[in-house]
PDB file of N, CA, C, O and CB in Angstrom:
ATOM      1  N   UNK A   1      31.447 -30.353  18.484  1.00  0.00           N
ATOM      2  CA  UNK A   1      32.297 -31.476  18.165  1.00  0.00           C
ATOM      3  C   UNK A   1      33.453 -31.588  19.160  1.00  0.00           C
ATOM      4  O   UNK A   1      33.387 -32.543  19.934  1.00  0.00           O
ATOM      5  CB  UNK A   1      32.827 -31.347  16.745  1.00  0.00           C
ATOM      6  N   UNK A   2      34.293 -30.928  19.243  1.00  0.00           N
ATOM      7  CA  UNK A   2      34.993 -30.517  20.541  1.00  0.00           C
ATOM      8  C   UNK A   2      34.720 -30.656  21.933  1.00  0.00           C
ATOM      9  O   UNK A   2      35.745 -30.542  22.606  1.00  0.00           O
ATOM     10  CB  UNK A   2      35.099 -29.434  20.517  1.00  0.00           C
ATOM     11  N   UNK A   3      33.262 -30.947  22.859  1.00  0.00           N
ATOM     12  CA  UNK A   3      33.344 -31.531  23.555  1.00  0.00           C
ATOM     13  C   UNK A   3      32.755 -32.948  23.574  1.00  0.00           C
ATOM     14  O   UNK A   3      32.675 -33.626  24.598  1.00  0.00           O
ATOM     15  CB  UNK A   3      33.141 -30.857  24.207  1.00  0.00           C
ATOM     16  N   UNK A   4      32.374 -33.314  22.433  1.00  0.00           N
ATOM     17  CA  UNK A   4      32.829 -35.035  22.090  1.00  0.00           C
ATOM     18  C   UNK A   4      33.712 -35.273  21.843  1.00  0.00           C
ATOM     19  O   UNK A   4      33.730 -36.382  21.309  1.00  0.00           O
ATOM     20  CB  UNK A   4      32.409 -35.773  21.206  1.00  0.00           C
ATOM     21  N   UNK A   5      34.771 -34.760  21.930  1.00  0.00           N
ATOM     22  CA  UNK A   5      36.212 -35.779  21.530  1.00  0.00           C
ATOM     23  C   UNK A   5      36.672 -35.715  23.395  1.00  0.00           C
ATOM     24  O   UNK A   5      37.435 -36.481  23.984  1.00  0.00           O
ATOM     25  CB  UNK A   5      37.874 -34.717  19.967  1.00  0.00           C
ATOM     26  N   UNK A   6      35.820 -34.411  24.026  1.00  0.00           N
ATOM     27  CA  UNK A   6      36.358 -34.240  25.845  1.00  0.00           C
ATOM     28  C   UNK A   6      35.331 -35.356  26.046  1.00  0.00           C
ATOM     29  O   UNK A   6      36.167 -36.259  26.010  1.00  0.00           O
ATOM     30  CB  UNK A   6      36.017 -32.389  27.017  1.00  0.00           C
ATOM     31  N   UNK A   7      34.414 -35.871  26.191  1.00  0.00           N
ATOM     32  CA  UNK A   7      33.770 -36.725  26.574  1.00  0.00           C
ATOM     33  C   UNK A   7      33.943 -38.033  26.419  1.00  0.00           C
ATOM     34  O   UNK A   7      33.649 -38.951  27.185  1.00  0.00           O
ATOM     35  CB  UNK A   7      32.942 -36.483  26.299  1.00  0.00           C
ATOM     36  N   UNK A   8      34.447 -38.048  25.359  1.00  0.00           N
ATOM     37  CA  UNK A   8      35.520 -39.357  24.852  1.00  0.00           C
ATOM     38  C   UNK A   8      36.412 -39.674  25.562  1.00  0.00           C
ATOM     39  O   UNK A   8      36.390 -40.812  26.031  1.00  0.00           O
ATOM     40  CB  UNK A   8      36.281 -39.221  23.699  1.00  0.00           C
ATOM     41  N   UNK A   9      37.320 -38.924  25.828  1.00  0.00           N
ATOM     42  CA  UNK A   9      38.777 -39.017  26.596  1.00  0.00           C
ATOM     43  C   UNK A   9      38.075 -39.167  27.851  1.00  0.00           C
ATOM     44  O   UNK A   9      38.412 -40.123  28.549  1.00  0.00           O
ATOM     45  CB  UNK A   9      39.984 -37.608  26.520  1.00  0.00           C
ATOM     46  N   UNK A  10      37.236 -38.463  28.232  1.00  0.00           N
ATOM     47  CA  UNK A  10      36.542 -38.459  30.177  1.00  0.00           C
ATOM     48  C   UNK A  10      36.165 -39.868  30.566  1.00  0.00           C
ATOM     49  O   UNK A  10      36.508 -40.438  31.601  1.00  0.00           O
ATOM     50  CB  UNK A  10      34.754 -37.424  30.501  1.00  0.00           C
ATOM     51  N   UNK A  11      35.145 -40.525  29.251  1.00  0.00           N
ATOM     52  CA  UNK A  11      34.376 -41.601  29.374  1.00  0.00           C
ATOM     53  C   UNK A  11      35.619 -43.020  29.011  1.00  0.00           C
ATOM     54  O   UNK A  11      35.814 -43.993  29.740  1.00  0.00           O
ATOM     55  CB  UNK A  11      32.939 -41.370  28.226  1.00  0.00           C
ATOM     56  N   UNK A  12      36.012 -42.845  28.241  1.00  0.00           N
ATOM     57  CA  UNK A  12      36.932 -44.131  27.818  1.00  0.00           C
ATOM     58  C   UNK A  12      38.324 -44.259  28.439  1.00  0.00           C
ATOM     59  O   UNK A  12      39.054 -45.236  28.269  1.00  0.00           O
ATOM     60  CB  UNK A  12      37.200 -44.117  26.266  1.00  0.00           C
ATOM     61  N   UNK A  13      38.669 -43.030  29.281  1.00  0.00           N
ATOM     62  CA  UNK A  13      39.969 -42.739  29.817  1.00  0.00           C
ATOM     63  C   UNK A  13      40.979 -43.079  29.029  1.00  0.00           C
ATOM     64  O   UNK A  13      41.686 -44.071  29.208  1.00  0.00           O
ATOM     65  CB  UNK A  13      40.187 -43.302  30.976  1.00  0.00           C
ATOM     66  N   UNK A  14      41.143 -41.930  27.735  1.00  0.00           N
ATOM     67  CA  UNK A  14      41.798 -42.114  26.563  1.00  0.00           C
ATOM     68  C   UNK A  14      42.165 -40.848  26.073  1.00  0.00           C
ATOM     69  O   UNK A  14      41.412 -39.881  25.967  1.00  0.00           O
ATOM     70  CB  UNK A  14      41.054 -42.839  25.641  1.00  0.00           C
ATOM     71  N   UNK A  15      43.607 -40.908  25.716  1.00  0.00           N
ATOM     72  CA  UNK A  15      44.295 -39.478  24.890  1.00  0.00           C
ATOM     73  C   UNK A  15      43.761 -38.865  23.762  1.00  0.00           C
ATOM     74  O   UNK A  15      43.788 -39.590  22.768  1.00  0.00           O
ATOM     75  CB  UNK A  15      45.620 -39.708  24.339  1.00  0.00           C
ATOM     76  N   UNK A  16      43.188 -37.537  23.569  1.00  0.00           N
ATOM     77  CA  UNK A  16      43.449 -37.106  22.334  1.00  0.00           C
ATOM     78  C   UNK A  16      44.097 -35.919  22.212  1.00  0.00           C
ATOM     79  O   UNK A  16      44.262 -35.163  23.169  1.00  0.00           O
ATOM     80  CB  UNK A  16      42.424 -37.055  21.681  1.00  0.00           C
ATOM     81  N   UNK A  17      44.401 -35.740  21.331  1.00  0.00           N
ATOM     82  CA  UNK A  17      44.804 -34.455  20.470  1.00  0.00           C
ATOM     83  C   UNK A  17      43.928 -33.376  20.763  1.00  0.00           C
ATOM     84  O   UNK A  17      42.715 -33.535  20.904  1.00  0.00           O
ATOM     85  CB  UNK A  17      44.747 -34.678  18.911  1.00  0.00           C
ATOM     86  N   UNK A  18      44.561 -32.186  20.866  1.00  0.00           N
ATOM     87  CA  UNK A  18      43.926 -30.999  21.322  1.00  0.00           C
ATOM     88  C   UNK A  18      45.047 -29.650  20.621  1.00  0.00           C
ATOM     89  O   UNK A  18      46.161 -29.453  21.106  1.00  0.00           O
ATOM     90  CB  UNK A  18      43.803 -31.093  23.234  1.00  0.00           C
ATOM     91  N   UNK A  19      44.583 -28.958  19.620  1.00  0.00           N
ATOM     92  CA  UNK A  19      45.170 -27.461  19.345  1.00  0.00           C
ATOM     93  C   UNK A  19      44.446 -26.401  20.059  1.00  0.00           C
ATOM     94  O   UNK A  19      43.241 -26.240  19.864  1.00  0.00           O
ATOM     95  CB  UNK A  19      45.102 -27.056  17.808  1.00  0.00           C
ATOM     96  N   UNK A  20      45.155 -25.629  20.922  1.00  0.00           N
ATOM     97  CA  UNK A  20      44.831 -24.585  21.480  1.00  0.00           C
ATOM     98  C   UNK A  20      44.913 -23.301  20.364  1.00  0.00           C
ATOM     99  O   UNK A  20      45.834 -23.138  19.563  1.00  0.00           O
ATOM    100  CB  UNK A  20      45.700 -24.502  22.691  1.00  0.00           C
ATOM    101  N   UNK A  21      43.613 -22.356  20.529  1.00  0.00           N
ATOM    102  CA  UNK A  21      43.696 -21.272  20.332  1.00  0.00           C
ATOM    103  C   UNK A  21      44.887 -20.155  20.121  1.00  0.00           C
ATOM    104  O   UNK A  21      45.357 -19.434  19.242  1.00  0.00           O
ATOM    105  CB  UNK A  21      43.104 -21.133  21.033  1.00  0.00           C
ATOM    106  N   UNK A  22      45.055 -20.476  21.451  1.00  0.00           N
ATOM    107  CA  UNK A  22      46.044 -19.255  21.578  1.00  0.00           C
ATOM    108  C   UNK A  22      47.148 -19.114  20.710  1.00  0.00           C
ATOM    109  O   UNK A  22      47.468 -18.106  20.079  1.00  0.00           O
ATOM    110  CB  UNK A  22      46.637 -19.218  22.824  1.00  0.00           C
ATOM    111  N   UNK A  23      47.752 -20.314  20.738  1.00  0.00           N
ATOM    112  CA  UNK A  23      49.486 -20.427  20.428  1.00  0.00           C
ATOM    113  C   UNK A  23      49.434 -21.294  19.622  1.00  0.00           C
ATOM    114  O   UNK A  23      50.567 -21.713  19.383  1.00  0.00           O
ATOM    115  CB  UNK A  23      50.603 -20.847  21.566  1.00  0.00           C
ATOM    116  N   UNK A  24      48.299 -22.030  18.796  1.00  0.00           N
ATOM    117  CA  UNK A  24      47.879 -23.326  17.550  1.00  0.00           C
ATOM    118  C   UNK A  24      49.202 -23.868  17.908  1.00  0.00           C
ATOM    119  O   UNK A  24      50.112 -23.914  17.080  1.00  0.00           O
ATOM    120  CB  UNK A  24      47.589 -22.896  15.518  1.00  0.00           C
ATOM    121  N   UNK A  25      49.382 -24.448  19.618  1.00  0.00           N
ATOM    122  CA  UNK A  25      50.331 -25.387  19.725  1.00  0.00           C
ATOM    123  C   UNK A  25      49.224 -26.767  20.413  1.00  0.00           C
ATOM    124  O   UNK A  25      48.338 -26.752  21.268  1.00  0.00           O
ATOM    125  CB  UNK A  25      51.759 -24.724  20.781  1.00  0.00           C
ATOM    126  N   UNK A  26      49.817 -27.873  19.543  1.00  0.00           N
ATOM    127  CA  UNK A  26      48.850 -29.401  19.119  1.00  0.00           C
ATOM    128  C   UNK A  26      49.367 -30.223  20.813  1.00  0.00           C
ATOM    129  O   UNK A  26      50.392 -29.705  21.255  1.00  0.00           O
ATOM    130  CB  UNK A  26      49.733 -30.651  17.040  1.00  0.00           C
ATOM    131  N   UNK A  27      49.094 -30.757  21.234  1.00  0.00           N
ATOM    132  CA  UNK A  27      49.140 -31.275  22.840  1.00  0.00           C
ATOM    133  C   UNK A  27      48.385 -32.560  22.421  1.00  0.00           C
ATOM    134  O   UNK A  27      47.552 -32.746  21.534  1.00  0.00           O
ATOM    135  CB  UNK A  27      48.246 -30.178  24.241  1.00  0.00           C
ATOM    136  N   UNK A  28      49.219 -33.808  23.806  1.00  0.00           N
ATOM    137  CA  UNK A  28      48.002 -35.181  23.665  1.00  0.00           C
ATOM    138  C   UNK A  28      47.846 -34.736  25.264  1.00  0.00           C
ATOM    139  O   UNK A  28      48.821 -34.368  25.920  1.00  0.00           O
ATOM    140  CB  UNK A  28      48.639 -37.350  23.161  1.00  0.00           C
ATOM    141  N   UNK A  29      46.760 -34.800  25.703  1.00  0.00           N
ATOM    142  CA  UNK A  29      46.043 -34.969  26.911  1.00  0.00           C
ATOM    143  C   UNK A  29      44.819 -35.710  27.260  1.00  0.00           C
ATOM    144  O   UNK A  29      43.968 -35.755  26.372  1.00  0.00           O
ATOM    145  CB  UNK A  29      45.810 -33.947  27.220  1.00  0.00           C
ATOM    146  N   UNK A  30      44.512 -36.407  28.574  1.00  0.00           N
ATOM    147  CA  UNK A  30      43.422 -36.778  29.295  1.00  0.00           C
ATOM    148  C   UNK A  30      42.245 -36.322  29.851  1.00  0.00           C
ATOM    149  O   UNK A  30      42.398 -36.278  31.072  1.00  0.00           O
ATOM    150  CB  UNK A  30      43.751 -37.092  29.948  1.00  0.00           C
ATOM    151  N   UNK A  31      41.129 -35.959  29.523  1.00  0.00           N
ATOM    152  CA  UNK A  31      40.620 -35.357  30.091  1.00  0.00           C
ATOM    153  C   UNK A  31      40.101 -36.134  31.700  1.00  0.00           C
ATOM    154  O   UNK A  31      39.827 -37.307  31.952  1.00  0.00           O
ATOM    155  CB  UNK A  31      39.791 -34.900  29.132  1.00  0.00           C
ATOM    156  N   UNK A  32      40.113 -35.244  32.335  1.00  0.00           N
ATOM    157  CA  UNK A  32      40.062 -36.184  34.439  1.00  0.00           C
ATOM    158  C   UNK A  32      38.820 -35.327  34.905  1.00  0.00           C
ATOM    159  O   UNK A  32      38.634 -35.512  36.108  1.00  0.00           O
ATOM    160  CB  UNK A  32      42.010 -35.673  36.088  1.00  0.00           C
ATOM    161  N   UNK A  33      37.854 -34.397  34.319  1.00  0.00           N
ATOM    162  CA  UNK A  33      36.727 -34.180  34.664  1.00  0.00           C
ATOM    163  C   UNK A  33      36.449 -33.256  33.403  1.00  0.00           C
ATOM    164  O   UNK A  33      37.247 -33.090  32.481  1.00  0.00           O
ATOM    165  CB  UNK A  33      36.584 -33.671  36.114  1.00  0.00           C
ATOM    166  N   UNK A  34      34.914 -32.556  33.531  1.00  0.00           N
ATOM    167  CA  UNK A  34      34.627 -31.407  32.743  1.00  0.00           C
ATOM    168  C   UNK A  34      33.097 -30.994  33.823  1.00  0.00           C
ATOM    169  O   UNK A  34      32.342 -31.639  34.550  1.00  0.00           O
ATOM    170  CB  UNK A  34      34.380 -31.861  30.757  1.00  0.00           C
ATOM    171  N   UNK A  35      33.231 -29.587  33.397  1.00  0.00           N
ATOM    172  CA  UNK A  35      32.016 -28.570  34.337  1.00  0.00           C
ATOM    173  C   UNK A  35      31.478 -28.208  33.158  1.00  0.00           C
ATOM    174  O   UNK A  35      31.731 -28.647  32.036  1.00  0.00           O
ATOM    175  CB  UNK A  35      32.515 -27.059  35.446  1.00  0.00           C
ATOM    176  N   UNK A  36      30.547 -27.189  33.567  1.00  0.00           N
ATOM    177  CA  UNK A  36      29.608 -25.915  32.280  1.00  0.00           C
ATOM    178  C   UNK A  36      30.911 -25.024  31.601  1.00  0.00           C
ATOM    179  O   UNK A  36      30.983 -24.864  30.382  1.00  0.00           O
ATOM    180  CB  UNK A  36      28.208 -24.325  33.372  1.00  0.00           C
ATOM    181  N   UNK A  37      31.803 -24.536  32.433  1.00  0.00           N
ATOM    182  CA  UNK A  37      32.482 -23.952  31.935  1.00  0.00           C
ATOM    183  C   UNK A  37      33.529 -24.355  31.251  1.00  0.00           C
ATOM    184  O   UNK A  37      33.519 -23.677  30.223  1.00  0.00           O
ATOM    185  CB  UNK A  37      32.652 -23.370  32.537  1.00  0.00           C
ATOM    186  N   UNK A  38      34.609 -25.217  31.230  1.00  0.00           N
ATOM    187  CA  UNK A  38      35.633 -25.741  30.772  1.00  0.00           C
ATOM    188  C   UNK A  38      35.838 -27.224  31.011  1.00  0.00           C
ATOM    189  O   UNK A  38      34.972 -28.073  30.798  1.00  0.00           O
ATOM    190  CB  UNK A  38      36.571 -25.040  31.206  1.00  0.00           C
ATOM    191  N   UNK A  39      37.050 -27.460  31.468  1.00  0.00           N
ATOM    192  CA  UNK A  39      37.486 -28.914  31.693  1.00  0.00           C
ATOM    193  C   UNK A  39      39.081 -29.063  32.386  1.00  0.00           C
ATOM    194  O   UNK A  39      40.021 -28.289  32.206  1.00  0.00           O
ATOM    195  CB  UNK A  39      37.439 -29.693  30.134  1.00  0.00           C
ATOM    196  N   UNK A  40      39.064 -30.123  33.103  1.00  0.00           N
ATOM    197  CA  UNK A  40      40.318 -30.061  33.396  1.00  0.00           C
ATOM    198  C   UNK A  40      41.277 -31.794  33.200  1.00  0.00           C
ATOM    199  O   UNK A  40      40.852 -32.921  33.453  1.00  0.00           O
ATOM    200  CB  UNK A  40      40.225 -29.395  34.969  1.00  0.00           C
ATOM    201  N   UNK A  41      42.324 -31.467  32.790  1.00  0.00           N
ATOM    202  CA  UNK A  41      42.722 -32.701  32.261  1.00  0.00           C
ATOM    203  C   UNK A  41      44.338 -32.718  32.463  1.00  0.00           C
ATOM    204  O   UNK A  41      45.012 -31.759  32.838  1.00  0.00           O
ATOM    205  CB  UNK A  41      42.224 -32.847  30.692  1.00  0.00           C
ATOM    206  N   UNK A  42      44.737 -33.812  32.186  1.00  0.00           N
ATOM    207  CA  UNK A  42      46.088 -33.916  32.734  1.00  0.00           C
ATOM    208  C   UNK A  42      47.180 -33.996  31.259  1.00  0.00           C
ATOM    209  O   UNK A  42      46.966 -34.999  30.579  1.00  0.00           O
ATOM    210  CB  UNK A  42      46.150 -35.443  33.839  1.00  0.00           C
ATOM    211  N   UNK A  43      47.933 -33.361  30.898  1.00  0.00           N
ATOM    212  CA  UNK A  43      48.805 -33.312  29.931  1.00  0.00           C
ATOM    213  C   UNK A  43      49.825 -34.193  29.919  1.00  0.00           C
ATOM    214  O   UNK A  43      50.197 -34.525  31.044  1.00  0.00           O
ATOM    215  CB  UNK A  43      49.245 -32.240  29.865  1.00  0.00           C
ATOM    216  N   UNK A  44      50.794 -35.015  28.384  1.00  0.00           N
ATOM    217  CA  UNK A  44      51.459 -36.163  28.483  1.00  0.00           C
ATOM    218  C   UNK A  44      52.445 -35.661  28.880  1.00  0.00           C
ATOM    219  O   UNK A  44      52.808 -34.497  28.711  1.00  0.00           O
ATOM    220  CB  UNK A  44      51.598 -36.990  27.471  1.00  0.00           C
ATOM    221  N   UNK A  45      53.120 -36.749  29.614  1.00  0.00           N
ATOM    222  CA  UNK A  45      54.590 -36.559  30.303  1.00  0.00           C
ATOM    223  C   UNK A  45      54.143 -35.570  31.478  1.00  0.00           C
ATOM    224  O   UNK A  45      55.229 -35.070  31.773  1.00  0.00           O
ATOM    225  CB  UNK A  45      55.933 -35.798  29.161  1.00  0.00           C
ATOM    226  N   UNK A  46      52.996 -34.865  32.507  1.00  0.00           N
ATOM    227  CA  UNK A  46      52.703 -33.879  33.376  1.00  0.00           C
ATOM    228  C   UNK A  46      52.114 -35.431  34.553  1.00  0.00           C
ATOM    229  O   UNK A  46      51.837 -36.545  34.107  1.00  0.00           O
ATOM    230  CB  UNK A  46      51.393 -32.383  32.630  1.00  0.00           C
ATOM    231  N   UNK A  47      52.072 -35.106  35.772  1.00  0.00           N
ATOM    232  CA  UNK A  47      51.377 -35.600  37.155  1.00  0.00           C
ATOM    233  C   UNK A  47      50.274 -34.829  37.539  1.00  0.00           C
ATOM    234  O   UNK A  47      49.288 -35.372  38.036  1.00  0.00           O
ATOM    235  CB  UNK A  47      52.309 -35.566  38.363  1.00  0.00           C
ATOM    236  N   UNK A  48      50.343 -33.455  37.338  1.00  0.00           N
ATOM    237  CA  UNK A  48      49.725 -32.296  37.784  1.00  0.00           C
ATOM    238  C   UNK A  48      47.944 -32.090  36.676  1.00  0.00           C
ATOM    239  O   UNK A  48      47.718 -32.235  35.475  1.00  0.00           O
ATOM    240  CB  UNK A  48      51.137 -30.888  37.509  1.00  0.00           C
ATOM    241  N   UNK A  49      47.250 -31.791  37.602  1.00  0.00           N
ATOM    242  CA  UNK A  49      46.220 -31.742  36.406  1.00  0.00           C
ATOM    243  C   UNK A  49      45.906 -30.384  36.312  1.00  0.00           C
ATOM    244  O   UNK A  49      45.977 -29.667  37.309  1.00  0.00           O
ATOM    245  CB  UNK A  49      44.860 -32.612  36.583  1.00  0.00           C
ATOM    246  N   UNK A  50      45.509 -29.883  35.041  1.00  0.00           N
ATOM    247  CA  UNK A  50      45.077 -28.373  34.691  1.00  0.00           C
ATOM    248  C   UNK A  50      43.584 -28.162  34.344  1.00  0.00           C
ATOM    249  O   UNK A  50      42.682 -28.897  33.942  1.00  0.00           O
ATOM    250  CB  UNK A  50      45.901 -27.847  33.420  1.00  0.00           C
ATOM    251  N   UNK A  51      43.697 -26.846  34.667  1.00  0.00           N
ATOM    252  CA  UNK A  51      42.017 -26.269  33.948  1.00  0.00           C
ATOM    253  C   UNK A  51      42.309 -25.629  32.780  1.00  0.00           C
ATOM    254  O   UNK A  51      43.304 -24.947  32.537  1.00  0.00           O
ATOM    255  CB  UNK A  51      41.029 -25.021  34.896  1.00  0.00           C
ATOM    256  N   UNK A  52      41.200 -25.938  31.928  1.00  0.00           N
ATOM    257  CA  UNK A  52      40.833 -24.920  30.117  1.00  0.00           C
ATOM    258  C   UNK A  52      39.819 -25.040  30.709  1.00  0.00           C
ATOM    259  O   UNK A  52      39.314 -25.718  31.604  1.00  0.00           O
ATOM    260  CB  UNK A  52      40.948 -25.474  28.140  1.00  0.00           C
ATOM    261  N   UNK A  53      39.431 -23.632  29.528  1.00  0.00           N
ATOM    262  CA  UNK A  53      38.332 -23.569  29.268  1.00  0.00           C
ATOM    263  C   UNK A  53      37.957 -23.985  28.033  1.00  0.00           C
ATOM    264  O   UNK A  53      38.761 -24.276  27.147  1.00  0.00           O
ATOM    265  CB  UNK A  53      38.019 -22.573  29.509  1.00  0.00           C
ATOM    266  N   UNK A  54      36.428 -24.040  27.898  1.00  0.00           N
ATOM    267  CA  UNK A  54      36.311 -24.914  26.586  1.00  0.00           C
ATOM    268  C   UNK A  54      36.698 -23.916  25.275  1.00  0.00           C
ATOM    269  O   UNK A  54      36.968 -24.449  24.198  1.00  0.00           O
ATOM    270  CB  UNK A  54      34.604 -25.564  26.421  1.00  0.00           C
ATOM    271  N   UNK A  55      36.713 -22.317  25.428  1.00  0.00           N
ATOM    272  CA  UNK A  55      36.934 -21.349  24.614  1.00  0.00           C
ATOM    273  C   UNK A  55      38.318 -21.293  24.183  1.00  0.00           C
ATOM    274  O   UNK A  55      38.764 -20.572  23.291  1.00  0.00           O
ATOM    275  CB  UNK A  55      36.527 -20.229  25.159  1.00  0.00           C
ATOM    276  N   UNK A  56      39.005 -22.185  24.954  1.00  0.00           N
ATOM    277  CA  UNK A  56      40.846 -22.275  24.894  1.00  0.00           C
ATOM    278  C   UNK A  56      40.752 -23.063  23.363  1.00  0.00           C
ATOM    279  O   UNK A  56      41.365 -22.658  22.375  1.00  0.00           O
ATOM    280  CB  UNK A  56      41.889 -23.545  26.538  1.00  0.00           C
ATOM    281  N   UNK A  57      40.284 -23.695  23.370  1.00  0.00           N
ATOM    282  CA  UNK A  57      40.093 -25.410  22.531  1.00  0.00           C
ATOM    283  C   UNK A  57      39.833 -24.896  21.151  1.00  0.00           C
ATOM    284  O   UNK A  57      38.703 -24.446  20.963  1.00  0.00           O
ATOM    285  CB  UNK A  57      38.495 -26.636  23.117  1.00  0.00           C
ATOM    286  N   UNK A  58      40.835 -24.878  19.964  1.00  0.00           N
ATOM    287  CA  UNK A  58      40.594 -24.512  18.789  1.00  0.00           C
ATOM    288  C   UNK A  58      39.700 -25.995  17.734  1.00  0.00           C
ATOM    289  O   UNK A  58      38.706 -26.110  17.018  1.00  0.00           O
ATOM    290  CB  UNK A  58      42.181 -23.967  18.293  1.00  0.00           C
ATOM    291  N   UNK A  59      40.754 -26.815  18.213  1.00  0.00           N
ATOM    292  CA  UNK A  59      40.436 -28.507  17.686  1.00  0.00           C
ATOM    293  C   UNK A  59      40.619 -29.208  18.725  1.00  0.00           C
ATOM    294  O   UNK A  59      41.187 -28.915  19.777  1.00  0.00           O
ATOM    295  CB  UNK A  59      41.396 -29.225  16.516  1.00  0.00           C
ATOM    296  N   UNK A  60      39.804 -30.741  18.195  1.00  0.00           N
ATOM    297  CA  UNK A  60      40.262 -31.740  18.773  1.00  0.00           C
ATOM    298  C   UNK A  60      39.772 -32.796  17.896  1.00  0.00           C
ATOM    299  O   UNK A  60      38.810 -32.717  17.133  1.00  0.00           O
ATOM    300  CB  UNK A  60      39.921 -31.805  20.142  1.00  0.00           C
ATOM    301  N   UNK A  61      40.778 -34.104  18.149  1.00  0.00           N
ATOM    302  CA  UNK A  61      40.696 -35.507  17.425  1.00  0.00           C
ATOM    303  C   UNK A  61      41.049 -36.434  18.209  1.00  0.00           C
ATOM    304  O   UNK A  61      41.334 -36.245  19.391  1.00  0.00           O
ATOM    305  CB  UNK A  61      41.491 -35.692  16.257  1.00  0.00           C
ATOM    306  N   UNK A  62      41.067 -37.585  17.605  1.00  0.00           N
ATOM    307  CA  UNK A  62      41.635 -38.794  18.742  1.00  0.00           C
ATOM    308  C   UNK A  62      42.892 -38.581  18.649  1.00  0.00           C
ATOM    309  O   UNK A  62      43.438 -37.772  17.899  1.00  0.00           O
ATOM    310  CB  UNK A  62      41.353 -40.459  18.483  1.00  0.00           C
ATOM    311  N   UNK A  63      43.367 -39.266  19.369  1.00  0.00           N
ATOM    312  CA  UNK A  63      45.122 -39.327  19.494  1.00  0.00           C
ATOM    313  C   UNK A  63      45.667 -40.617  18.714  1.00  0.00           C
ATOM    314  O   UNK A  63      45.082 -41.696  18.806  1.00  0.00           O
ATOM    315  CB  UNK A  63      45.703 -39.502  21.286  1.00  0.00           C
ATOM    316  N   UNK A  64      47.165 -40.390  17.709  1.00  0.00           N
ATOM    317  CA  UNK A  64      47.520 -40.997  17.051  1.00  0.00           C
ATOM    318  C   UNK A  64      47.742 -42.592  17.788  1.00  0.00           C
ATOM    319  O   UNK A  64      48.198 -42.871  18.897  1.00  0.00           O
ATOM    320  CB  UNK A  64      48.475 -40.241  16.530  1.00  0.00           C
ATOM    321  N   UNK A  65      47.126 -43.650  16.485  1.00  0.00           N
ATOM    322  CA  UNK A  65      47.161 -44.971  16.933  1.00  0.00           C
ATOM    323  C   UNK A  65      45.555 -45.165  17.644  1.00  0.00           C
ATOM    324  O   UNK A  65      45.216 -46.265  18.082  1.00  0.00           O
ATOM    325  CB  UNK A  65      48.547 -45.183  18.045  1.00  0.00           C
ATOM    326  N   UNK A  66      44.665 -44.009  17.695  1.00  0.00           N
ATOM    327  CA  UNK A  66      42.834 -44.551  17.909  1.00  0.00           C
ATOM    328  C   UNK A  66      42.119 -44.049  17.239  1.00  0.00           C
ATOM    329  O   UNK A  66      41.946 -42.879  16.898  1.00  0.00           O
ATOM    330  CB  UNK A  66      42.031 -44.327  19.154  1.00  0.00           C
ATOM    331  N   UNK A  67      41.513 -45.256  16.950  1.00  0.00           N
ATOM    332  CA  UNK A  67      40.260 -44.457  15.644  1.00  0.00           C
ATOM    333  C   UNK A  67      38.988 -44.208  16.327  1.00  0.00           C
ATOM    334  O   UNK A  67      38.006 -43.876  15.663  1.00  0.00           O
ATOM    335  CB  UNK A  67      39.728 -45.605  14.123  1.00  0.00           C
ATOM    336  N   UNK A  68      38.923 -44.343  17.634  1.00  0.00           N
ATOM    337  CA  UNK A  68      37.456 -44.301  17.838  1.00  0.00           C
ATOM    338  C   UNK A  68      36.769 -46.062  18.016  1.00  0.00           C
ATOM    339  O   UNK A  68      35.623 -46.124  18.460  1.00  0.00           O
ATOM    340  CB  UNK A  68      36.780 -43.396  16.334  1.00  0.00           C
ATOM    341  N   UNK A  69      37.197 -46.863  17.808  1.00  0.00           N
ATOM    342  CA  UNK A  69      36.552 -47.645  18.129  1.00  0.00           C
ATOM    343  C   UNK A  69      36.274 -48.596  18.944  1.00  0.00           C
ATOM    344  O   UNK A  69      37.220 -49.097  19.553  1.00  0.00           O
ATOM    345  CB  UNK A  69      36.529 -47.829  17.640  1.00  0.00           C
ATOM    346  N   UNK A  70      34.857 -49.124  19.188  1.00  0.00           N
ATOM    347  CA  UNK A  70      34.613 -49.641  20.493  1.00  0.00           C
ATOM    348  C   UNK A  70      35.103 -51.026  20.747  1.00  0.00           C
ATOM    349  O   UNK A  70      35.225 -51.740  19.752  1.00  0.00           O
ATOM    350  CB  UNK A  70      33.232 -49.595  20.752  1.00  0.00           C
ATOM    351  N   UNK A  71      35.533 -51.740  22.414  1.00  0.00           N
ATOM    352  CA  UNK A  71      36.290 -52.631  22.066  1.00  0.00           C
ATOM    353  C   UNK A  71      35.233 -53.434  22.618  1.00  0.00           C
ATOM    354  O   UNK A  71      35.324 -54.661  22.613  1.00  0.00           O
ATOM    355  CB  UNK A  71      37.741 -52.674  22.474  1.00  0.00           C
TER     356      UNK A  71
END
């Protein structure tokens, strides 16, 4: 389920919600590519883009104000 909400954000170039593992601290980010191993995406209010891995990724949902639907 988790990398459909990354495939979402990759394909529609759209924010969601993401809780990390580590620190169950909640983030809105973009995802700007994904590999076999992880993904890398750009975080709100950041220029800079980062790598996760997909094992980082506790949850994910859309980002507040999208339900998912097609326009």
């Amino acid at each position: 389920m988790i990398k459909r909400f990354l495939r979402y954000s990759l394909e529609r170039e759209r924010k969601i919600t993401v809780i990390f593992a580590k620190d169950m601290k909640k983030v809105n980010l973009l995802v700007t590519g994904m590999s076999e191993d992880g993904f890398s995406a750009r975080l709100s209010g950041r220029k800079r883009e980062m790598q996760f891995a997909f094992s980082d990724v506790l949850t994910a949902a859309y980002a507040r104000g999208d339900q998912g639907e097609l326009e």
